[in-house]
C-alpha positions in Angstrom: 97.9 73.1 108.5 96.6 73.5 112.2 99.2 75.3 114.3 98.7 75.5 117.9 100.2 76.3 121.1 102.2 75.1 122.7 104.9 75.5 120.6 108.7 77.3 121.7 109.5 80.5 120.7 112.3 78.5 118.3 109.2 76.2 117.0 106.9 78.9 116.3 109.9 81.2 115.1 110.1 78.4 112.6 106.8 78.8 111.1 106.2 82.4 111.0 109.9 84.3 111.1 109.9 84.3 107.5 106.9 86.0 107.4 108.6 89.8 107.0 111.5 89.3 105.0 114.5 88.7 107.1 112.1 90.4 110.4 112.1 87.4 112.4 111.2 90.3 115.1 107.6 90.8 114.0 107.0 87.2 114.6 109.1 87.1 118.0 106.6 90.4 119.1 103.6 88.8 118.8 104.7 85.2 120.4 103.7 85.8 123.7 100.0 86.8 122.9 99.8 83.8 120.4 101.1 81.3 123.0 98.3 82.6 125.8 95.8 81.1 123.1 94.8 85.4 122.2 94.8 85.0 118.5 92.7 82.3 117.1 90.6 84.1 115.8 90.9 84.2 111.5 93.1 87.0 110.6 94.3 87.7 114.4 97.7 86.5 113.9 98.0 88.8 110.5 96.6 91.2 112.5 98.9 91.0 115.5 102.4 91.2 113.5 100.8 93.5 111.2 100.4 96.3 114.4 104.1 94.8 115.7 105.7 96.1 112.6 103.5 99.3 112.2 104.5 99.9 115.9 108.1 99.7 115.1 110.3 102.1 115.4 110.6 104.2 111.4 114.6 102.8 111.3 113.5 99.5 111.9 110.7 99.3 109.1 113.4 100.8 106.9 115.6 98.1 107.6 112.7 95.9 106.5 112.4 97.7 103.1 116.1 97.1 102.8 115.6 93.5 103.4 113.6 92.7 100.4 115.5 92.1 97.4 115.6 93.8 94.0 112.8 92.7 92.0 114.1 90.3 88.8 117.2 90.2 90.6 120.3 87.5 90.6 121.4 88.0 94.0 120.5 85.3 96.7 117.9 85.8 98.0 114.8 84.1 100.9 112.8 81.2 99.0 109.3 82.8 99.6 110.9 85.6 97.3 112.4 83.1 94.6 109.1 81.9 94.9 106.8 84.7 94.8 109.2 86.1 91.9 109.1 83.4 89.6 105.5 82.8 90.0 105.1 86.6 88.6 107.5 85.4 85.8 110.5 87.6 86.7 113.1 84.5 86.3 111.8 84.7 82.4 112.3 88.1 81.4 113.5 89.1 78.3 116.6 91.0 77.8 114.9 94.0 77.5 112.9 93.1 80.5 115.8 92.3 82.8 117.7 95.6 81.6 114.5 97.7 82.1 114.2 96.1 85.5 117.8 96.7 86.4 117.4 99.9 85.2 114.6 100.9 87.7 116.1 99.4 90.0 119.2 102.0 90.1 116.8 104.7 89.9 114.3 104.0 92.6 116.9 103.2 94.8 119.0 106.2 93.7 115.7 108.3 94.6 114.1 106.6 97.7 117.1 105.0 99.3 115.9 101.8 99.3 114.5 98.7 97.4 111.2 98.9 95.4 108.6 96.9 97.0 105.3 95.5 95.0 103.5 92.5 96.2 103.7 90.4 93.2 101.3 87.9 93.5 99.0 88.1 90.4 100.7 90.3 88.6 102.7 89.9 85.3 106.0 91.6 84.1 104.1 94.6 82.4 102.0 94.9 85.2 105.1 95.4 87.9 107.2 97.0 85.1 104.5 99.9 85.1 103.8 100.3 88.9 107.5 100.6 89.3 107.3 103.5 86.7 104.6 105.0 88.1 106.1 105.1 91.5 108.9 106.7 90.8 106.7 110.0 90.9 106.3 109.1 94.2 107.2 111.9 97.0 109.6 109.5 99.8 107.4 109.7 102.7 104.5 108.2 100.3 106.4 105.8 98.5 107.8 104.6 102.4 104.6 104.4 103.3 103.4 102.4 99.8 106.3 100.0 100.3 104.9 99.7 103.8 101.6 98.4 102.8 103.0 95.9 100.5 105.2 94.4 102.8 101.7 93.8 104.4 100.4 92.2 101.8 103.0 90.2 101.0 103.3 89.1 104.5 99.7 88.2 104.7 100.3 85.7 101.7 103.0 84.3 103.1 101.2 83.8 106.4 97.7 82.2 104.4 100.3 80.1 102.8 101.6 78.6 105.7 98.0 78.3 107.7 96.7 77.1 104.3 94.5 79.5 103.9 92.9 81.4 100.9 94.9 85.0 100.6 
C-alpha cells in the first residue's frame, strides 16, 4: 500500500505507531523527516525509527521491553502480537508447552527484569522454547541488548507488513 505525505501526525501515527509495541514515540520521532519527503528511499523509514529508538534514552527502551508481552501468554495483548504469536503456534501449545513456557517466563523475568523477547516469525514452539533456554545464560546487559535487536526485527516486519513489502 503506497503511503505518502501529506499525511497528520494523527494519520501517519495511525499507520506506523504500532510499529514498537506500545512506542507510538519511535514513530512520532521520525515524522517530521518522513513528512519533508526524506525517507523514500526502501528501508529509510525502518531505518529512521530504528536510530529513534537506538537513540533513546536506556529507561525508555526498557520500557519498550516491558511493553511486549509474555510469549504464549493469556493476557491481552496488541493484535500484531496475537498475530505474530499464533502464526508461530503459541495459541496451540500443549500442556506441557504452556507450563514450560510459563515456566520460563518466571525465570527470565525473575533474572533480567523484564519480558523475553524473540522475533517469532518463522519459528516453531521448539524453536522459541530453546532460544528462551538458551538465553537464560545470558549476562543482563547482553540479553538487553539481544532483546533490543529483536524488537528491531520484529518492528521491521510489522513495518513490511504495512508497506506490503517482503520482510
Amino acid at each position: 500500500m503506497p503511503i505518502s505525505p501529506p499525511l497528520s501526525l494523527d494519520q501517519f501515527l495511525a499507520y506506523f505507531g504500532a510499529v514498537y509495541e506500545a512506542s507510538p514515540w519511535a514513530a512520532e520521532a521520525v515524522y517530521p523527516r518522513w513528512s519533508r519527503g526524506e525517507l523514500k528511499a526502501p528501508g529509510a523509514l525502518a531505518t529512521a525509527m530504528r536510530e529513534a529508538v537506538d537513540a533513546a534514552p536506556r529507561s525508555e527502551r526498557l520500557l519498550l521491553i516491558c511493553a511486549h508481552p509474555e510469549l504464549a501468554s493469556r493476557t491481552r495483548m496488541a493484535d500484531a502480537s496475537v498475530r505474530e504469536q499464533q502464526g508461530a503456534g503459541l495459541d496451540q501449545c500443549s500442556e506441557e508447552e504452556f507450563a514450560a513456557f510459563q515456566g520460563l517466563n518466571t525465570a527470565y523475568t525473575a533474572r533480567f527484569g523484564h519480558p523475553f523477547i524473540i522475533a517469532v516469525r518463522g519459528l516453531g514452539r521448539a524453536d522459541i522454547l530453546a532460544a528462551f533456554r538458551a538465553r537464560l545464560a545470558h549476562d543482563p546487559e547482553t540479553e538487553f541488548n539481544t532483546c533490543m535487536s529483536e524488537i528491531h526485527r520484529i518492528a521491521g516486519f510489522r513495518l513490511a507488513d504495512i508497506l506490503g513489502e517482503a520482510a
